[in-house]
N, C-alpha and C positions, 0 to 999 in steps of 0.2 A: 386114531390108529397109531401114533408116535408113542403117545403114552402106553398103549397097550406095548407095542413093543421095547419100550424105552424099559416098561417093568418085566419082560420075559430077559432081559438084557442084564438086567438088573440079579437075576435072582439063578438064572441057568449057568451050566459052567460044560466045558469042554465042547463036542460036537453039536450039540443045540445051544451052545452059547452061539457059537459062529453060526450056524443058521439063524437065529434071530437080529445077531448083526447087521448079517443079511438082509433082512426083510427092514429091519429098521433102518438100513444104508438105503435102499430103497426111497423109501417113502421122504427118508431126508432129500436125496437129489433131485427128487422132484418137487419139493419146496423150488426150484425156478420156475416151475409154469405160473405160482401164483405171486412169486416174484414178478415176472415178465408182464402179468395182468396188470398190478400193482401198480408198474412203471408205463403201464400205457392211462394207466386212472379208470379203468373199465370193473375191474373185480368188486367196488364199493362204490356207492353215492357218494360218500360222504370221503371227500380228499384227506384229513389226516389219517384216518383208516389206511387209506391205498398207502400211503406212508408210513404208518406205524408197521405196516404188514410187511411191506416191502423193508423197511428197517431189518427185523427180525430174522427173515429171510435170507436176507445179502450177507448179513454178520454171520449164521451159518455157512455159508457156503463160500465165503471168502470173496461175493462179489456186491460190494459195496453200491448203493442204489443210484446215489449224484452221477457216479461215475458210470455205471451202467445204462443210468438213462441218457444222457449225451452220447454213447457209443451205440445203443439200440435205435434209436432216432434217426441217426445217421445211418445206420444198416436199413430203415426203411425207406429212408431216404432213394437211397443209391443203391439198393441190393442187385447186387450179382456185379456191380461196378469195381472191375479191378483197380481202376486208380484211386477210389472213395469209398466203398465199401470198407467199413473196419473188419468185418468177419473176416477178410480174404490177406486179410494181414498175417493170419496163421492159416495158414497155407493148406489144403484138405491132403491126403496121402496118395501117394502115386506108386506105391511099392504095396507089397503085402504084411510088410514087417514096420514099414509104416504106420499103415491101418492099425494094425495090434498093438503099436505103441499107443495109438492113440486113444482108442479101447481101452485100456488099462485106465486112463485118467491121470497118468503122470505129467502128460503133456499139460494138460490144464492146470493142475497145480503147481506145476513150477510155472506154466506162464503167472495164473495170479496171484503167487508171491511176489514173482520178479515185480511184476506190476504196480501192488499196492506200497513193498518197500519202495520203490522208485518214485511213485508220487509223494511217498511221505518225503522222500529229499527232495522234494522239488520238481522230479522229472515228468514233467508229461508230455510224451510225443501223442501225437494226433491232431489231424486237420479237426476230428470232431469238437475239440473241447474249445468253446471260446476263453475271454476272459474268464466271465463269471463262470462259469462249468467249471474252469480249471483250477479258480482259486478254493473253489468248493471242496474239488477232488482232493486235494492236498489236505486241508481240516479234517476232510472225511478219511484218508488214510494214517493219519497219525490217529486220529480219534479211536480207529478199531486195532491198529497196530497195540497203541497203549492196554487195550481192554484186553486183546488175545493175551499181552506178556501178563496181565496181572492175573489171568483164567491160568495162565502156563505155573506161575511164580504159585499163588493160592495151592493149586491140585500136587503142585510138590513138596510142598509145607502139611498137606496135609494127606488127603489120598485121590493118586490118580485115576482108578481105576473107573469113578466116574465120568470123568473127560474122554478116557481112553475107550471105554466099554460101549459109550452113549453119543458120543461125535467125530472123535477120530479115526477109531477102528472102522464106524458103519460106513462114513465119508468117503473112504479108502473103495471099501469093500460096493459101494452103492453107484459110485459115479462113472465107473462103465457101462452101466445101463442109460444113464443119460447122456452119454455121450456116443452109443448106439442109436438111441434115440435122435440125435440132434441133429446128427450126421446128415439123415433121410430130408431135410427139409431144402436143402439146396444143392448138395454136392451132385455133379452132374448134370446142372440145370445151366442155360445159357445166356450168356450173358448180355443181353436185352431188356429192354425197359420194361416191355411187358409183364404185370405182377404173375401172371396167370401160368406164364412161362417161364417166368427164373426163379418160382418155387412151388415143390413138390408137395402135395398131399400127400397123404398114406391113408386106405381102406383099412381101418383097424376095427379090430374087437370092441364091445363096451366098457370093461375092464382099464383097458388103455388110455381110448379116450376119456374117461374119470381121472384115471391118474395125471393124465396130462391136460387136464381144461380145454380136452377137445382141440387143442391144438395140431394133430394129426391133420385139421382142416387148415394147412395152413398157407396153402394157395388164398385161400376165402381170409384169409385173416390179414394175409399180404394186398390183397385188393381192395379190403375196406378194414384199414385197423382201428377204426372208432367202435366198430360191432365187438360190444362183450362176449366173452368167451361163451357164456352158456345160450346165447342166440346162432351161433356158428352154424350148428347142424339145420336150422329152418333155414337160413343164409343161402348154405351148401345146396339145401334142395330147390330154393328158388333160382340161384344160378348154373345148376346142374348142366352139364354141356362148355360149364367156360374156362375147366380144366385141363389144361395144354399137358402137364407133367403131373403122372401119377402112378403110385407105386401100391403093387395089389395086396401090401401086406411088411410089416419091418423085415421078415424072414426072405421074404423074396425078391426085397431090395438087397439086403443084404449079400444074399446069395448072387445078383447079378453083380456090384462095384467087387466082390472078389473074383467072380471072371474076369469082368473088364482090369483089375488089377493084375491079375495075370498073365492075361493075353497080351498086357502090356498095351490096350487102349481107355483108360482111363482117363477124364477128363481131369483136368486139375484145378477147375473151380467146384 
């Protein structure tokens, strides 16, 4: 489906350029679900696969895999735990103007620049990274650092339009939808051990759950994250009933955290 759009991207110009951007911004930001499988080693049998995959993956989208999986581990870890939780380090929105910054996807991108430039000097704050994790992370952020400038350096010697048309423009245009998306899985949920209760499922469409590996189940994902993604839905019907937090649909989550943001009771985990 990338390549299909990667070639409508390729060849359209003015208003169906930017809708196939669109679609192709899409389908790139969701390259994280099978990121996220990758890094739990469930999406292949065969481990340099989950690797190779997840490689390709994090290099789009700016979030590098060493470094991601020490900070996702740890988010299973401790989830919904404001002192060790790394998700709750960027803070969910508590305003309405917040929420739409975050929407946007600006938030993310500048957090994982700041991010990746920082470990390449050196910096890594986080209880999650041990030793090994952190010296890792550091290799791994110069390593992609060096490859974006020379992708940056290449496409202005010669022509940007492919970079620009094909990764950056869609990236831009595609990551408030995952970031819509992501939001639904914990914000609002409390913070408690229990998996079942500090995160949210969403009753979605078919459509969705494909795009996203079914992760919509992700109460069920958070209570047994060794179960592959495409067992989730049998998962879900055998444990049917052991969903504390569940939201009837992304729209009508949505629709409720903008009341609650309004009315000015909004949770801030």
């Amino acid at each position: 489906m990338l390549a299909a759009t990667g070639a409508l991207c390729l060849t359209l110009q003015g208003g169906p350029l930017v809708a196939a951007m669109l679609a192709h911004g899409v389908l790139l930001s969701f390259l994280f679900p099978p990121l996220h499988e990758c890094v739990h080693r469930t999406a292949f049998k065969t481990v340099w696969i989950n690797k190779a995959v997840a490689e390709v993956c994090g290099f789009l989208l700016l979030l590098p895999p060493r470094w991601f999986t020490a900070f996702h581990m740890a988010h299973h870890r401790f989830t919904q735990d404001p002192e060790r939780d790394p998700e709750l380090a960027s803070p969910k929105p508590t305003t309405f103007l917040g929420y739409l910054y975050m929407l946007t996807g600006l938030e993310y991108w500048y957090r994982m620049v700041k991010g990746l430039v920082g470990r390449a000097f050196g910096h890594t704050p986080g209880a999650f990274l041990d030793s090994r994790s952190r010296a890792r992370s550091i290799v791994e952020a110069r390593v992609y650092l060096a490859l974006y400038a020379a992708i940056a350096v290449i496409s202005a010697l010669t022509d940007p339009r492919p970079v620009l048309v094909l990764w950056i423009g869609p990236a831009l245009l595609g990551q408030p939808f995952l970031r819509a998306y992501l939001l639904s899985e914990h914000w609002g949920c409390p913070s408690v051990k229990d998996m079942w209760a500090n995160t949210r499922s969403v009753v979605s469409i078919a459509p969705i759950r494909w795009l996203a590996w079914n992760m919509p189940y992700h109460a069920e994902h958070h209570a047994n994250p060794g179960i592959p993604f495409h067992a989730l839905p049998a998962y879900g019907a055998a444990m049917q009933g052991s969903r504390k937090v569940e939201a009837a649909g992304y729209l009508p989550f949505h629709g409720e955290r903008i009341a609650a943001l309004r009315n000015g009771t909004a949770e801030p985990l």
